[in-house]
C-alpha positions in Angstrom: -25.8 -22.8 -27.2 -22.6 -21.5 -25.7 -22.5 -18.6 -28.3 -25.7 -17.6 -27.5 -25.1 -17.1 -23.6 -22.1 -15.4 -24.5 -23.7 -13.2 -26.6 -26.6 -12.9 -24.0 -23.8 -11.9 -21.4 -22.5 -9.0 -23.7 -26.1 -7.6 -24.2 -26.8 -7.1 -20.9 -23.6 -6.0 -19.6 -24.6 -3.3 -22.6 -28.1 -3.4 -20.9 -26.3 -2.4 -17.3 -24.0 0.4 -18.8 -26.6 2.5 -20.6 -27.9 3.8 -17.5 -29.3 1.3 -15.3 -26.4 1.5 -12.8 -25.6 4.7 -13.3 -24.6 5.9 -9.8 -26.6 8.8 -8.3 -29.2 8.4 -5.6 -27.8 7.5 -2.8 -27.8 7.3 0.9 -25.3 10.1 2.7 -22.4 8.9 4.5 -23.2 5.4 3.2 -20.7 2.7 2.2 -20.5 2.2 -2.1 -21.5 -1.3 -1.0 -24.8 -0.3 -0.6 -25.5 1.9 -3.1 -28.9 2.2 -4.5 -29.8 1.2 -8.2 -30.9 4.5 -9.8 -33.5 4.4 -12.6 -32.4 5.0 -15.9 -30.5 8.3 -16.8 -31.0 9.7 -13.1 -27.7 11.3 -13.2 -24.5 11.2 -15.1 -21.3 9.9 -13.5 -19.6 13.1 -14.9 -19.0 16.0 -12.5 -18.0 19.9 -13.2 -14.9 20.0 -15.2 -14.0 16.6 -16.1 -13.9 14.8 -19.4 -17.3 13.4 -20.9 -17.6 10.9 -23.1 -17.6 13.5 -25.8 -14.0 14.5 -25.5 -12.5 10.8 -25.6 -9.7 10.6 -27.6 -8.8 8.9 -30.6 -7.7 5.4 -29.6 -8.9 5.2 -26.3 -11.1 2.2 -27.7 -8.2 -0.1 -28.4 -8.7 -3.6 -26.7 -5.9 -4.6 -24.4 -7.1 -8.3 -24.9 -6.8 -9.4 -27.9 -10.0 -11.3 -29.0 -11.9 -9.4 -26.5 -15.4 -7.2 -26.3 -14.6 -4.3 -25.5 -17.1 -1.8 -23.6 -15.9 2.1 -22.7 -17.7 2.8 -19.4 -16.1 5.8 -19.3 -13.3 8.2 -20.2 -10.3 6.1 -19.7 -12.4 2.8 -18.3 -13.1 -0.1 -19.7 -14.8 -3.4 -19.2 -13.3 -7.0 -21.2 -15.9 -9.5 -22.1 -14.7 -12.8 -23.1 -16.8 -16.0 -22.6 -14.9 -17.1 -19.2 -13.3 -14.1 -17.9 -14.3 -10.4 -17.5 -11.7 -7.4 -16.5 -11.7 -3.8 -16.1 -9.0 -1.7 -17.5 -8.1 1.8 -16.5 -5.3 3.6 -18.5 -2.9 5.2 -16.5 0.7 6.7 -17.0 3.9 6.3 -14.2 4.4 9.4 -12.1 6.5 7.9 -9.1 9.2 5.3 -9.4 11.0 6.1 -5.6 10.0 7.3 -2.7 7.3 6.6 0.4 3.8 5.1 -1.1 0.6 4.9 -0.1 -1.1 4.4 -3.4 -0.9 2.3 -6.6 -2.8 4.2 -8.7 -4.7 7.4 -7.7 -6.6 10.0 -9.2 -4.6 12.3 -11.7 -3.6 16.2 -10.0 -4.2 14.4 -6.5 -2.1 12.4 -4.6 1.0 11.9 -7.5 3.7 12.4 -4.5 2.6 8.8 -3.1 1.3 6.8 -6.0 3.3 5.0 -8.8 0.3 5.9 -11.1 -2.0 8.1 -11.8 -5.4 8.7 -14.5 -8.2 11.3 -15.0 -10.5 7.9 -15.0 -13.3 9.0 -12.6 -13.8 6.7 -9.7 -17.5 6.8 -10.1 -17.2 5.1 -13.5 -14.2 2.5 -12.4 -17.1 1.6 -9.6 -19.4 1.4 -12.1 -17.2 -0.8 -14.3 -16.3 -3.2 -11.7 -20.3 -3.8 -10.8 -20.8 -4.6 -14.6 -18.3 -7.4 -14.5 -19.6 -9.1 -11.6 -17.7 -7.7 -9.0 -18.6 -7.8 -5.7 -18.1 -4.9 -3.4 -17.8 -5.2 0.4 -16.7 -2.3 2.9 -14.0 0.0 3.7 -11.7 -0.4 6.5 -13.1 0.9 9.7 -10.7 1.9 12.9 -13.5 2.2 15.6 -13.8 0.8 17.7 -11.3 -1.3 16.7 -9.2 -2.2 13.3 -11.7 -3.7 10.7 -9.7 -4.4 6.9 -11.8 -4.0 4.2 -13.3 -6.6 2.6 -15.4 -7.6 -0.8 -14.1 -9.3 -3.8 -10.3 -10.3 -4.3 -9.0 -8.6 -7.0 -5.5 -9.0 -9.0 -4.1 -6.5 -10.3 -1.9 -6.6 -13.7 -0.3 -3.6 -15.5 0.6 -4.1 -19.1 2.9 -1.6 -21.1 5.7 -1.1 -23.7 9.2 -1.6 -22.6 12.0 0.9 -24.1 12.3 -1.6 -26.8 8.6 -1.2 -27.6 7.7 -4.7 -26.4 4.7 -5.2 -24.8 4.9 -6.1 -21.2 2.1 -7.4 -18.6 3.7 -7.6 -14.7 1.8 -8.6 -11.7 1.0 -5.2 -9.9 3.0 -6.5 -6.8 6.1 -6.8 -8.4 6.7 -3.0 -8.7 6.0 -2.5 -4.4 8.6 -3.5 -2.0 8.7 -3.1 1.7 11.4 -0.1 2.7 12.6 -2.4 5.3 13.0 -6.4 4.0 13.3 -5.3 0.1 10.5 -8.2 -0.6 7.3 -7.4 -2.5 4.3 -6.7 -1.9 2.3 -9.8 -0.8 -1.2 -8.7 1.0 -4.3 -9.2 -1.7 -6.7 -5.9 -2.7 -10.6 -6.3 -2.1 -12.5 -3.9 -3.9 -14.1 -1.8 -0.8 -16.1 0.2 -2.6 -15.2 3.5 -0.7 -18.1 5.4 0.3 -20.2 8.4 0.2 -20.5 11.9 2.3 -22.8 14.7 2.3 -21.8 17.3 -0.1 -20.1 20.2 2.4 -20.4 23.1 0.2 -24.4 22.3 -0.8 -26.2 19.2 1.2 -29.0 20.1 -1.5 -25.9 18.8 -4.5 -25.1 14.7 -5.0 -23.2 13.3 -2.1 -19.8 12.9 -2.7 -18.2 9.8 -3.6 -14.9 9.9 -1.5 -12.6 7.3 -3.8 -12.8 10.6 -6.1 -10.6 12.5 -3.8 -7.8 10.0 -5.6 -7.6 7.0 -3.3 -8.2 4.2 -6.1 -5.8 1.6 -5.7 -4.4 1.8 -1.9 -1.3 0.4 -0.7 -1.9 2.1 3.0 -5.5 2.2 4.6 -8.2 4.4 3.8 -11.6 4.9 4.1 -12.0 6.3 0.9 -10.4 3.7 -0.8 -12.1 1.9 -3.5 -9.7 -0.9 -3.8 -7.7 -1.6 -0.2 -5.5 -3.9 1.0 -6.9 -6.4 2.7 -4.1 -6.1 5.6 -3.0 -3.0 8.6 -0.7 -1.0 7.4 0.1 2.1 9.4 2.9 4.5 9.8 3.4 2.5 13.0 4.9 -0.7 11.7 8.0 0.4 9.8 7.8 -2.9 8.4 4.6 -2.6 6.1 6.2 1.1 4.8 6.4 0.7 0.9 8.0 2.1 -2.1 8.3 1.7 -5.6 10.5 -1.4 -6.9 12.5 1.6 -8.9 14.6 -0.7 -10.8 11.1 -2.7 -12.1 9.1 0.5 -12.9 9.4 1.7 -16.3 10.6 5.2 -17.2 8.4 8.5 -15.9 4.9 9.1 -18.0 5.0 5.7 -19.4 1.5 4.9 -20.4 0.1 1.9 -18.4 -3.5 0.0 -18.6 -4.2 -1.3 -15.0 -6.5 -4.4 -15.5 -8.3 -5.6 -12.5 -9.6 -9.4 -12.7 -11.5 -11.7 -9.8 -8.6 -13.4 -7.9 -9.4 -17.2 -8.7 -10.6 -19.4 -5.8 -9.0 -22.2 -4.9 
């Protein structure tokens, strides 16, 4: 019986990535947590010059779990199935071990100056991948009229790579963020926001755009376009929630990295 609802699970997650929540008709200026359900193959999640799935590369399919079913949602995305526990994985590669931060991970040729980490994953397809295991998206922080974090499912964040001795190595996403002032790490959770979505400024008649894409995926400082906040106020304000990379933690420049995003248990 289990094996058959486990094998149910993994056919519709299948079912789900095919194109039924594909994102594309939406709702200008809307919040990703209220994004419409498309029908099937209303749009792709590709936009003009970025990888499709055509031009994956050769071992992009490798499981970081072992044991685990592995679906590509998109280039550089992933989504884990195992019969208790689902996780999305983005590769990534280390592009900023000191200095001020505002982002974990953002969007490759973006925001590189203030992120530990960077990928050419699209954002539409991380969304996508979070949906598909279960994931429940809330809002993005709002400042009027007054300070509003944002909120939806807890997430934890893990990064697993080789260490200079080729040794794999899986550290909580926290330990590689410290606060400028007290030294100590990161300690506020991420809630998967969901960003949200603007008219297109160069065509209203194009898609909406999905801000997140703009390369504020994994935030350390608050932004609406974030898809994944913290779930705290951080401003430029209170020197005391000013971050930076745990230098002596974060391995060597262009290290490849999979960042794999779980549900935060409940106690």
């Amino acid at each position: 019986m289990g094996k058959t609802i486990f094998l149910g699970l993994i056919a519709l997650v299948l079912a789900i990535l095919s194109g039924a929540w594909v994102l594309g008709i939406f709702k200008p200026a809307t919040s990703a947590s209220n994004l419409a359900v498309p029908s099937k193959g209303s749009i792709s999640t590709a936009e003009e010059g970025e990888e499709t799935p055509g031009q994956r590369k050769p071992g992009e399919d490798k499981p970081v779990t072992p044991g685990a079913k592995v679906v590509q949602v998109g280039p550089h995305v992933f989504l884990e199935i195992e019969p208790n526990r689902r996780a999305v994985v983005v590769t990534a590669k280390v592009v900023r071990r000191a200095g001020f931060l505002e982002l974990l991970l953002c969007r490759e040729k973006s925001k590189e100056h203030e992120s530990i980490l960077s990928t050419p994953a699209n954002a539409k397809d991380i969304h996508q991948a979070l949906l598909a295991a279960g994931f429940k998206p809330g809002s993005p922080v709002r400042f009027v009229p007054s300070f509003q974090p944002a909120t939806g499912q807890t997430l934890e964040v893990h990064l697993r790579y080789k260490d200079e001795k080729g040794k794999d190595q899986t550290v909580d996403a926290k330990e590689w963020i410290r606060k400028s002032m007290t030294k100590n790490h990161l300690e506020a959770d991420w809630v998967f926001g969901g960003s949200k979505l603007v008219p297109n400024w160069q065509d209203e008649k194009l898609p909406p755009h999905f801000l997140a894409n703009d390369g504020d995926y994994i935030s350390i400082s608050n932004f609406e376009s974030s898809l994944i906040d913290v779930s705290i106020e951080v401003s430029e304000a209170n020197n005391e929630l000013n971050f930076e990379p745990w230098t002596e933690k974060v391995p060597a420049l262009g290290t490849p990295v999979a960042v794999i995003l779980t549900a935060k248990p409940t106690k």
